[in-house]
DRENVOLUM-479324 format. One record per residue (C-alpha): residue in one letter; x, y, z; chain; residue number from 1. Coordinates in pm, 1 decimal. Layout:
# DRENVOLUM-479324
 r        x        y        z c   k
 A        X        Y        Z A NUM
...
This chain:
# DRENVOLUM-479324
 r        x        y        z c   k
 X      0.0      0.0      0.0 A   1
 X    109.9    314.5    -48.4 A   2
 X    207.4    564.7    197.8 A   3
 X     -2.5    908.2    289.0 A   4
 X    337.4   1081.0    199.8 A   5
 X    442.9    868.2   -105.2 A   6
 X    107.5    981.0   -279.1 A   7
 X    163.5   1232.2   -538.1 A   8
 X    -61.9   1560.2   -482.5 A   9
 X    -51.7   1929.7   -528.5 A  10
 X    169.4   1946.1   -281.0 A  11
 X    426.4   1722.8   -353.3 A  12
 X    499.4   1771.7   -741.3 A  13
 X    713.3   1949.7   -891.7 A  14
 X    600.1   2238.8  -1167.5 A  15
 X    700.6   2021.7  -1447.3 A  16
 X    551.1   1720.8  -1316.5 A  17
 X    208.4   1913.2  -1272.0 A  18
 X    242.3   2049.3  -1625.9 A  19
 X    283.8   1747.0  -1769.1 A  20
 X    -62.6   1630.7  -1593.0 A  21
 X   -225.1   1882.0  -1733.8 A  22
 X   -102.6   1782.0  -2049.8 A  23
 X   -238.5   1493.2  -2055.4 A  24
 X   -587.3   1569.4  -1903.4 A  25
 X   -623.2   1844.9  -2177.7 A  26
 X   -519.2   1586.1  -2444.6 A  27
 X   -738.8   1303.0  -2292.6 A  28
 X  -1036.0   1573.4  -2246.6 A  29
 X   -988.7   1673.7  -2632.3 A  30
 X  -1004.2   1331.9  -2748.8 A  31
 X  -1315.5   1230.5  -2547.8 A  32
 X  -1657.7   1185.1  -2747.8 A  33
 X  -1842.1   1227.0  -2457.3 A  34
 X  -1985.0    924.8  -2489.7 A  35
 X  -2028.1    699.6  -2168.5 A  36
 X  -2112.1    336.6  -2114.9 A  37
 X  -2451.9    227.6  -1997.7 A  38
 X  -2332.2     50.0  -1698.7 A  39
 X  -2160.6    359.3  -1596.9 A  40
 X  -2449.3    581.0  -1636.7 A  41
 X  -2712.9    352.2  -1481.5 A  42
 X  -2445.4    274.0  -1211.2 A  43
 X  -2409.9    660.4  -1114.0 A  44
 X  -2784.2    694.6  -1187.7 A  45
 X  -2829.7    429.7   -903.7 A  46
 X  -2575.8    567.3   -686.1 A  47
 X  -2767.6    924.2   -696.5 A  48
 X  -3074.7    746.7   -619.3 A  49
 X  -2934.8    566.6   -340.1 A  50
 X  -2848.3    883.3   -184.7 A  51
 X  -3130.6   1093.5   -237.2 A  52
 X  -3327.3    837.8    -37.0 A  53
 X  -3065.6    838.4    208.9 A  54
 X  -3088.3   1200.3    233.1 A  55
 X  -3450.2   1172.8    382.7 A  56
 X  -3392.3   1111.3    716.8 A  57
 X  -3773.5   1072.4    830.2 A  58
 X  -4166.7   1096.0    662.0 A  59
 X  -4392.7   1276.9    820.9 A  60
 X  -4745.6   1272.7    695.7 A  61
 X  -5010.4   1526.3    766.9 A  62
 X  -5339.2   1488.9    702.2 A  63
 X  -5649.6   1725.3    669.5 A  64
 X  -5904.4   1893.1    481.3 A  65
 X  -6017.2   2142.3    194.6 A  66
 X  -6254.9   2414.1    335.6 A  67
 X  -6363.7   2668.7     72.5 A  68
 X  -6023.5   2785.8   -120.3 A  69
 X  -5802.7   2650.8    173.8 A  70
 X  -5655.0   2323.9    313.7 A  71
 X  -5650.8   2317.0    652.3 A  72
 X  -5413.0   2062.2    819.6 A  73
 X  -5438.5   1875.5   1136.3 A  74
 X  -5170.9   1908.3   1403.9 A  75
 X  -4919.8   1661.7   1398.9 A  76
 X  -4957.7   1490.7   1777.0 A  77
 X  -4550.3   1367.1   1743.3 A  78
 X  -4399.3   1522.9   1452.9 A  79
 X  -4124.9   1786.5   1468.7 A  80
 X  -4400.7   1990.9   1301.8 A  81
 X  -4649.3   2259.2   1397.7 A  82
 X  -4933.5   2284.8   1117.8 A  83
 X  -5195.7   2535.8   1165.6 A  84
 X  -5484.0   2594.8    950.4 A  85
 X  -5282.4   2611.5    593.2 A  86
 X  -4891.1   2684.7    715.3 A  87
 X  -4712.9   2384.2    774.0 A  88
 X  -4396.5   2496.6   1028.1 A  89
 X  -4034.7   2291.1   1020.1 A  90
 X  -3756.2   2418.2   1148.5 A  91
 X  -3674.4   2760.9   1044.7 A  92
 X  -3908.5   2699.3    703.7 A  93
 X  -4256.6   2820.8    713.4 A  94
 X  -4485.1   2649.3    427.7 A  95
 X  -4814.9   2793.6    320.5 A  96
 X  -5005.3   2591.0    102.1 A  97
 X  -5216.3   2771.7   -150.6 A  98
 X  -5465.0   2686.7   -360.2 A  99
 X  -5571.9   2769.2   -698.0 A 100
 X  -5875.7   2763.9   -886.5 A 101
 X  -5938.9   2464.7  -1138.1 A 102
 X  -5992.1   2597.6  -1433.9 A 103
 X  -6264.0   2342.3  -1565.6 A 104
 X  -6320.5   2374.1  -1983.8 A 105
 X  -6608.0   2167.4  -2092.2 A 106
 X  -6501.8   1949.6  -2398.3 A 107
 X  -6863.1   1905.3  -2472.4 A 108
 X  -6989.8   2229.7  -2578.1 A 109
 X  -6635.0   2282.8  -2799.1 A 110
 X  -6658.1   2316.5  -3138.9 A 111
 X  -6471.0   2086.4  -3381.7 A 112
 X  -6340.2   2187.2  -3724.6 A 113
């Protein structure tokens, strides 16, 4: 194995040494087609995945009810959340939840052609 200090970095190279790495990165990079195997891409693909659902460190579901134009939640009884009426509170974020009017077009009375 090779030793922390035997490792060539940055730090450690000299100026010709470093030039001629960038050489060969900016020769390597121009020949590149961008091009990229499958199992590479599905394999980073899954890896991002993998970590994005790692990421979510708990689900909380809240539950409630539309009255009139709002949603009104109930309060969480365990949660690390305080929902009243339509603002949902976690942490230092403050969501309010808005709705919108549906705007309903009647295919039935359209005229074709």
């Amino acid at each position: 194995m090779v030793e922390q200090q035997d490792r060539l970095n940055i730090d450690n190279i000299s100026h010709e040494e470093f030039e001629e790495a960038i050489e060969e990165y900016v020769t390597w990079a121009s020949e590149w087609d961008g091009s990229l195997p499958a199992d590479v891409f599905f394999g980073v693909w899954a890896d991002l995945q993998r970590l994005a659902q790692e990421a979510v460190a708990e689900t909380i579901e809240l539950t409630g009810v539309v009255q009139g134009d709002t949603i009104v939640f109930d309060s969480p009884k365990t949660a690390p959340v305080m929902a009243h009426r339509n603002e949902i509170v976690i942490g230092g974020l403050r969501l309010v939840v808005k709705l919108r009017q549906y705007d309903f077009i009647d295919i039935s009375e359209a005229k074709i052609g």
